[in-house]
N, C-alpha and C positions, 0 to 999 in steps of 0.2 A: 361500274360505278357503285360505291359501296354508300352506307346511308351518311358517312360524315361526309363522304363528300358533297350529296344532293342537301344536307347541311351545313356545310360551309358556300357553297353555291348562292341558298337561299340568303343567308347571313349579308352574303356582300349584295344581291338584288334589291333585296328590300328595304335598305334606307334609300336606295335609287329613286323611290317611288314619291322622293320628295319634290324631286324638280321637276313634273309639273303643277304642284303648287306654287310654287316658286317663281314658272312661269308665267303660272296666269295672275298672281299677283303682281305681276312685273306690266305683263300685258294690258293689265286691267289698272294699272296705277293705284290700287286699291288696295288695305288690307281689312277693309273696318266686316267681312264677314267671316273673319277669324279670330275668334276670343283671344286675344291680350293674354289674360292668365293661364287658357288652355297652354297656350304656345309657352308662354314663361313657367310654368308648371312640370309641363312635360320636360324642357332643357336642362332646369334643375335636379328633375330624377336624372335625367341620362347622366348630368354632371356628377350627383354624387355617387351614381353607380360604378363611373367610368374606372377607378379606381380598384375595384375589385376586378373588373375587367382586364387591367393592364395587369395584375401580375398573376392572372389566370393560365393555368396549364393549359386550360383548352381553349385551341385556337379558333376555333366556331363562334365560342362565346364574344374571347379577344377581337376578331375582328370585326366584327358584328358589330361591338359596340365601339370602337374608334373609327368607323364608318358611319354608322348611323350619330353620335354626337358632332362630326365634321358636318354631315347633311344637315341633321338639324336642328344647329347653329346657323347655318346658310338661311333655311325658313323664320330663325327666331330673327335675323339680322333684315331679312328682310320685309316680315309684317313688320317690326319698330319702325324700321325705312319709310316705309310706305304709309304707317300709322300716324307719321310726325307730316307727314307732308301733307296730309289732308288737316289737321286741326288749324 
């Protein structure tokens, strides 16, 4: 196993590492101990980065990041979810 591959590897694990946030947000009906702006902050960089990602040679980068903006998107969608149902 050569090092792109234990990074590409990692690339596709680590947005994984969303959904147990996701769950326990889910679980816990709750999202109010997760900043609002943290969450919409961070989707926004993924968002405007994603772009240089899609027409990236390397596919480490590529996947990595249309993985992890699908993951989370799932989290932003779900603190708003869960942010609205409490107020």
């Amino acid at each position: 196993m050569t090092i792109h591959d234990v990074a590409m590897v990692a690339g596709i694990v680590l947005p994984l590492w969303n959904i147990p946030l996701i769950v326990r947000i889910v679980h816990r009906k709750s999202s109010e101990d997760v900043s609002i702006y943290w969450v919409l902050g961070v989707w926004v960089s993924l968002a405007l980065m994603a772009p240089s990602a899609f027409i990236s040679k390397d596919p480490v980068w590529r996947y990595f990041s249309i993985i992890n903006l699908i993951m989370f998107s799932f989290v932003m969608l779900t603190v708003v979810i869960f942010r609205k149902k409490r107020s």
